[in-house]
DOKOL-918157 format. One record per residue (C-alpha): residue in three letters; y, z, x negated. Coordinates in steps of 0.2 Angstrom, whole numbers, plus 5000, padded with zeros to 4 digits. Layout:
N
R  type     Y     Z     X
R   ALA     Y     Z     X
...
This chain:
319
R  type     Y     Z     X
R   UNK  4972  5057  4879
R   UNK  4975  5066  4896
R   UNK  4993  5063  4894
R   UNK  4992  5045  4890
R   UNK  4981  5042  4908
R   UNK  4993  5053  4917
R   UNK  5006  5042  4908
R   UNK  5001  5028  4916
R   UNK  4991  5033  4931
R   UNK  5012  5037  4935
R   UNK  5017  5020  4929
R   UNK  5003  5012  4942
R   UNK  5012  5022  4956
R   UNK  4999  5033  4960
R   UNK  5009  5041  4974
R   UNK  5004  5025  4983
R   UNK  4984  5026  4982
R   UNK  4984  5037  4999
R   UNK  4985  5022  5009
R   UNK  4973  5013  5000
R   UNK  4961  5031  5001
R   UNK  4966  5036  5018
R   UNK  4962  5018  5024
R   UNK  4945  5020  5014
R   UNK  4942  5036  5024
R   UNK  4942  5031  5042
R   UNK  4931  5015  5037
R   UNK  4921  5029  5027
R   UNK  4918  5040  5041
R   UNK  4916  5026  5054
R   UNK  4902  5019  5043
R   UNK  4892  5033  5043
R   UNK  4894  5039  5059
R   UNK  4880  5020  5060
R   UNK  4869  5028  5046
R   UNK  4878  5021  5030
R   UNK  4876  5024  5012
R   UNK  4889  5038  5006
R   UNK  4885  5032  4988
R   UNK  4887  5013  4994
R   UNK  4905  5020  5001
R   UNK  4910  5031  4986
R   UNK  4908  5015  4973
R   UNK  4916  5005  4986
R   UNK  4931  5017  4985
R   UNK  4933  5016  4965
R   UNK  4934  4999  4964
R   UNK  4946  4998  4979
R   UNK  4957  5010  4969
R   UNK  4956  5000  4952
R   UNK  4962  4985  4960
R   UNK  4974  4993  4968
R   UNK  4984  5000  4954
R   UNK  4980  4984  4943
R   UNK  4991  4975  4956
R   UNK  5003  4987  4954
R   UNK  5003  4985  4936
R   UNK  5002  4965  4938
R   UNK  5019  4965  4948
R   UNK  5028  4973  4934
R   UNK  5023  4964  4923
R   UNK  5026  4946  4930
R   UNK  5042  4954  4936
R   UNK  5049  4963  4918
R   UNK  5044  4943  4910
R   UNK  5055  4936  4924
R   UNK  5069  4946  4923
R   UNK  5072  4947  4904
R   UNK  5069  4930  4902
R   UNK  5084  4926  4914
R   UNK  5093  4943  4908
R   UNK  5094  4950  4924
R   UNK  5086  4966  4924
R   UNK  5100  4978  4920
R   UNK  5107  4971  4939
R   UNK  5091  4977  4947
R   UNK  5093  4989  4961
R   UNK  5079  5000  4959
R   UNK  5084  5007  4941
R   UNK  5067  5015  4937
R   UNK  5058  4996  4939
R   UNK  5049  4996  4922
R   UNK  5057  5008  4914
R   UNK  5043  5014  4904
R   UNK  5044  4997  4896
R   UNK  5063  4997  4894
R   UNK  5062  5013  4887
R   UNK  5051  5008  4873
R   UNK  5035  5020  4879
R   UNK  5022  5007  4880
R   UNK  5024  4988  4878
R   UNK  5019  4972  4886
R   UNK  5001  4974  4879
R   UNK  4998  4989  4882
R   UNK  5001  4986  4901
R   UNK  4990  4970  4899
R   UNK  4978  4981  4891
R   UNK  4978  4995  4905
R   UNK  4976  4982  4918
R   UNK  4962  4972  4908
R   UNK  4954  4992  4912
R   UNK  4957  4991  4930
R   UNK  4949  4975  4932
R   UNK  4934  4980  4923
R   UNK  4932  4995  4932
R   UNK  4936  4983  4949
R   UNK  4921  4969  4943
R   UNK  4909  4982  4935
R   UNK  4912  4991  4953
R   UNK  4905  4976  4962
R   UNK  4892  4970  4950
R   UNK  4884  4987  4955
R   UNK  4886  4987  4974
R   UNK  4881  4967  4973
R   UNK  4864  4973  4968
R   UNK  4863  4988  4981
R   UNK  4870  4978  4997
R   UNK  4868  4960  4992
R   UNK  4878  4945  4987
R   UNK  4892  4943  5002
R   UNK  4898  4958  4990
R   UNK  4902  4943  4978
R   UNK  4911  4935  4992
R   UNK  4922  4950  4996
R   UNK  4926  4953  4979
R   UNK  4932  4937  4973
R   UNK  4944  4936  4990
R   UNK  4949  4952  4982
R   UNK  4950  4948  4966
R   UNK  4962  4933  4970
R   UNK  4975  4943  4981
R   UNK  4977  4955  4964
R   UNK  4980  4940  4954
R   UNK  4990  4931  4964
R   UNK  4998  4948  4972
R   UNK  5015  4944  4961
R   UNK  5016  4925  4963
R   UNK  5013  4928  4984
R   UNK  5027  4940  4983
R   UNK  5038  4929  4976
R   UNK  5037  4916  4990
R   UNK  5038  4930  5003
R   UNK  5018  4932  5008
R   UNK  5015  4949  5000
R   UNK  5013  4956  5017
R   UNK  5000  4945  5022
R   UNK  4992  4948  5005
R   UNK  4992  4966  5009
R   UNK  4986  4964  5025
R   UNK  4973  4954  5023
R   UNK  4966  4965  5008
R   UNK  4970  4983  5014
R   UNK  4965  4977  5034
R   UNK  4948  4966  5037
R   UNK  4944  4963  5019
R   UNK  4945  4983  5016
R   UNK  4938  4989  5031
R   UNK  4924  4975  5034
R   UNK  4919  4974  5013
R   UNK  4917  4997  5016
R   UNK  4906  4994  5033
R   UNK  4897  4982  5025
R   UNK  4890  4988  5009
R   UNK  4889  5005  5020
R   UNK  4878  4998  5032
R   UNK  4875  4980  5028
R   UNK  4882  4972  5044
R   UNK  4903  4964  5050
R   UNK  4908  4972  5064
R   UNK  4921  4962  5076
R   UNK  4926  4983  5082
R   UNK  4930  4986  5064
R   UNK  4941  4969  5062
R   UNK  4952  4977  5076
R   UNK  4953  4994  5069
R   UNK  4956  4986  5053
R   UNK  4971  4975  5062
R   UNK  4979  4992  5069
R   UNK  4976  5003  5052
R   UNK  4984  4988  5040
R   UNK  4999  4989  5051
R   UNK  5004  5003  5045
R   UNK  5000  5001  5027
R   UNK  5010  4983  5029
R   UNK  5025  4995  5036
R   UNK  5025  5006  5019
R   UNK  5026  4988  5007
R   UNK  5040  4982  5018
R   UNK  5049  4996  5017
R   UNK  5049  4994  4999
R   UNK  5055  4977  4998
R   UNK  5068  4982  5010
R   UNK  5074  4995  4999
R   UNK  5072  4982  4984
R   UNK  5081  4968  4993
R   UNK  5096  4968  4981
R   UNK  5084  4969  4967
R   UNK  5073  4958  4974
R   UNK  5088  4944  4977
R   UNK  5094  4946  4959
R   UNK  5074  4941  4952
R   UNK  5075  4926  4964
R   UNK  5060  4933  4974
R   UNK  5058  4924  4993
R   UNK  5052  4941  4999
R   UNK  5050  4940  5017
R   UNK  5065  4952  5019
R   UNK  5074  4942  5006
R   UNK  5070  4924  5017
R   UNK  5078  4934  5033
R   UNK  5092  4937  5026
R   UNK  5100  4950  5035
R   UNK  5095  4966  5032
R   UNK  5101  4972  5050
R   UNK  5088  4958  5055
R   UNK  5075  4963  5041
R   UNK  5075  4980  5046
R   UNK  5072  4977  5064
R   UNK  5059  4970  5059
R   UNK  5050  4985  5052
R   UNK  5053  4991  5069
R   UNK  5041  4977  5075
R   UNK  5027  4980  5063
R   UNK  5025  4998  5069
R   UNK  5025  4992  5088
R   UNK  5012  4980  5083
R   UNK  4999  4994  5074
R   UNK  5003  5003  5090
R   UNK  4999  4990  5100
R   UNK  4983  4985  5093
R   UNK  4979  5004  5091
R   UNK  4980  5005  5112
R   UNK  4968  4988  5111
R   UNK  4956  4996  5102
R   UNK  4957  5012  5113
R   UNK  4954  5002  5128
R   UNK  4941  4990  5119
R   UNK  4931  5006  5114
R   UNK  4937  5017  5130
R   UNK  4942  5030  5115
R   UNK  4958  5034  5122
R   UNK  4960  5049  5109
R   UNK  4964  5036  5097
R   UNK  4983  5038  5106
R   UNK  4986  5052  5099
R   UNK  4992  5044  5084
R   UNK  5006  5038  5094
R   UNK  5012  5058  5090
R   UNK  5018  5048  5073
R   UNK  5030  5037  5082
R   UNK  5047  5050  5079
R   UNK  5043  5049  5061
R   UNK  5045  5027  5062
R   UNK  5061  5032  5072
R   UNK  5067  5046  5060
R   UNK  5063  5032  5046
R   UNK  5075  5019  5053
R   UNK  5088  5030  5054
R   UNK  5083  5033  5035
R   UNK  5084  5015  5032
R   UNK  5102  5012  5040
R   UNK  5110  5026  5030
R   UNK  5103  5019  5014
R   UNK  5110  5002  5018
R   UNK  5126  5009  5021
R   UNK  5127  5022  5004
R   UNK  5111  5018  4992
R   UNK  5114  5036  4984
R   UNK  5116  5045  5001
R   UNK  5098  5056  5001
R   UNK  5094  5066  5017
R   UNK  5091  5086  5020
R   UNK  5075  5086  5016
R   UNK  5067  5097  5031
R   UNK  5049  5102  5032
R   UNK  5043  5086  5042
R   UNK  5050  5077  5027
R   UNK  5035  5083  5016
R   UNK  5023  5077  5007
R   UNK  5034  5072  4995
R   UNK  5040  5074  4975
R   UNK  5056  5084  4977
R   UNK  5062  5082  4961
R   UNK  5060  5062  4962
R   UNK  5066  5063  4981
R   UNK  5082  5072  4976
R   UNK  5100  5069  4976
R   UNK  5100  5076  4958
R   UNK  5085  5059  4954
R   UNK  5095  5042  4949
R   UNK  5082  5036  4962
R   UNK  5082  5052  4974
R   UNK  5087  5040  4991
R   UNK  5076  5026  4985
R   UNK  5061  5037  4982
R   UNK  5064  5047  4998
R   UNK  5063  5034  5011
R   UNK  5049  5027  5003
R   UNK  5039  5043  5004
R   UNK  5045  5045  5022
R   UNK  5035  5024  5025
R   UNK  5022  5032  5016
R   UNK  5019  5048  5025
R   UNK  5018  5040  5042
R   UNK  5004  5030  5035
R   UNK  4995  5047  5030
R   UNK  5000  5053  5046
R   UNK  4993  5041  5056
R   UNK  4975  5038  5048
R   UNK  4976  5058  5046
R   UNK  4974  5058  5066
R   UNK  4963  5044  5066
R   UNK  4953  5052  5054
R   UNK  4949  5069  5065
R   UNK  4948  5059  5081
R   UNK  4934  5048  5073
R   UNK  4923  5063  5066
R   UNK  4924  5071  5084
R   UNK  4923  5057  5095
């Protein structure tokens, strides 16, 4: 039993719930620095997760249906995409079924915080509940930023802060405008790492719909001078200039381009890994891995996320 929900708590990609948790966390300890519910915040964060990972799920299997049925998949970049279902381990029902338990958790999640904070819960989690759905078909047609922006930015922070304390906050739409930037700089990192695979499904990612990656990636480069940006409005909105501390992260979103160019140029080519490379899974972020250079940028996009809201997180408790 443990084994089969460690088996696909992997298969959900678990190593990218941080940024739905550390972006929970600074809304968590924002709300209750105005007197909100901790339970209200904790149930929040369950379902949160749940429809994370059922989005996850939800892509994989719109895209393993796509690419057999066009008997494309053994072309795909990423090699490890679906493997588990490749491999035989689990089938097409069982990952239906998994993600039919993420969505229950997800709705059972909300009928409890409907009755404890009131019915605009209904509201935020039927926005919610649309962006998981509809997560794979928005990729497709190159709007899976906006989808993650929009769930893991205003809908995130403002759904937290109001079933905390049971008010919107105009304060917290920014912060969640300069927080989601950098949760939308780890997504497009991976569909700039996909982008072959991505071309091959027939996906209109938006890197794919630039078409260059020179110009895709400068792109990346834009996102994190927008979450800084916005994190200096918020500063100067809130006279919290603290809050520019986090632009200490901004050698990591240099070091990460670099990453990015060298992957473009040798897709196998992995890094020294050095001690401000960490967190990460050594053994998947290896050049003994089949996916060592894939998994390793993408740590890197995801640790300056954790990075980030990790400062955030201290400045807010103390300020």
């Amino acid at each position: 039993m443990i084994k089969n929900i460690i088996f696909w708590l992997e298969n959900s990609r678990i190593f990218s719930l941080p940024m739905t948790v550390m972006s929970w966390l600074i809304i968590f300890i924002y709300s209750l620095k105005s007197g909100g519910s901790v339970i209200n915040g904790f149930a929040a964060l369950i379902g949160i997760s749940a429809a994370h990972l059922a989005t996850n799920l939800l892509d994989d299997y719109f895209d393993y249906k796509t690419l057999t049925a066009k008997g494309e998949f053994i072309k795909c970049t990423q090699k490890s995409k679906c493997n588990y279902i490749i491999e035989g381990k689990s089938t097409l029902n069982d990952l239906l079924l998994v993600i039919i338990i993420y969505c229950a958790i997800a709705v059972l999640t909300g009928i409890f915080l409907t009755f404890r904070a009131g019915v605009s819960v209904i509201v935020l989690a039927v926005i919610g509940g649309l962006i998981t759905l509809l997560y794979s078909r928005l990729s497709s047609y190159g709007f899976s930023e906006l989808a993650v922006g929009t769930a893991f930015g205003p809908l995130l922070f403002e759904g937290v802060y109001y079933v905390m304390t049971g008010h919107f906050s105009f304060n917290v739409f920014i912060l969640s405008i300069a927080v989601v930037m950098f949760t939308v700089g780890l997504l497009y990192t991976h569909t700039l790492l996909d982008y072959d695979g991505d071309l091959v499904s027939h996906k209109k990612t938006l890197c794919c719909r630039i078409g260059n990656k020179k110009k895709a990636l400068s792109v990346l480069l834009y996102i994190y001078a927008a979450g800084y940006l916005i994190t200096l409005i918020y500063s100067a909105r809130t006279g919290t200039f603290l809050f520019l501390l986090t632009f200490a992260t901004i050698p990591w979103v240099i070091l990460l381009n670099g990453y990015m160019k060298s992957y473009f140029a040798d897709k196998k080519f992995v890094p020294e890994i050095n001690w401000y490379n960490y967190p990460l899974d050594k053994s998947k972020a290896s050049k003994n891995s089949s996916d060592g250079a894939f998994c390793f940028r993408l740590y890197q996009a995801r640790n300056i996320m954790v990075y980030y809201t990790s400062i955030l997180c201290v400045l807010l408790l103390f300020s």
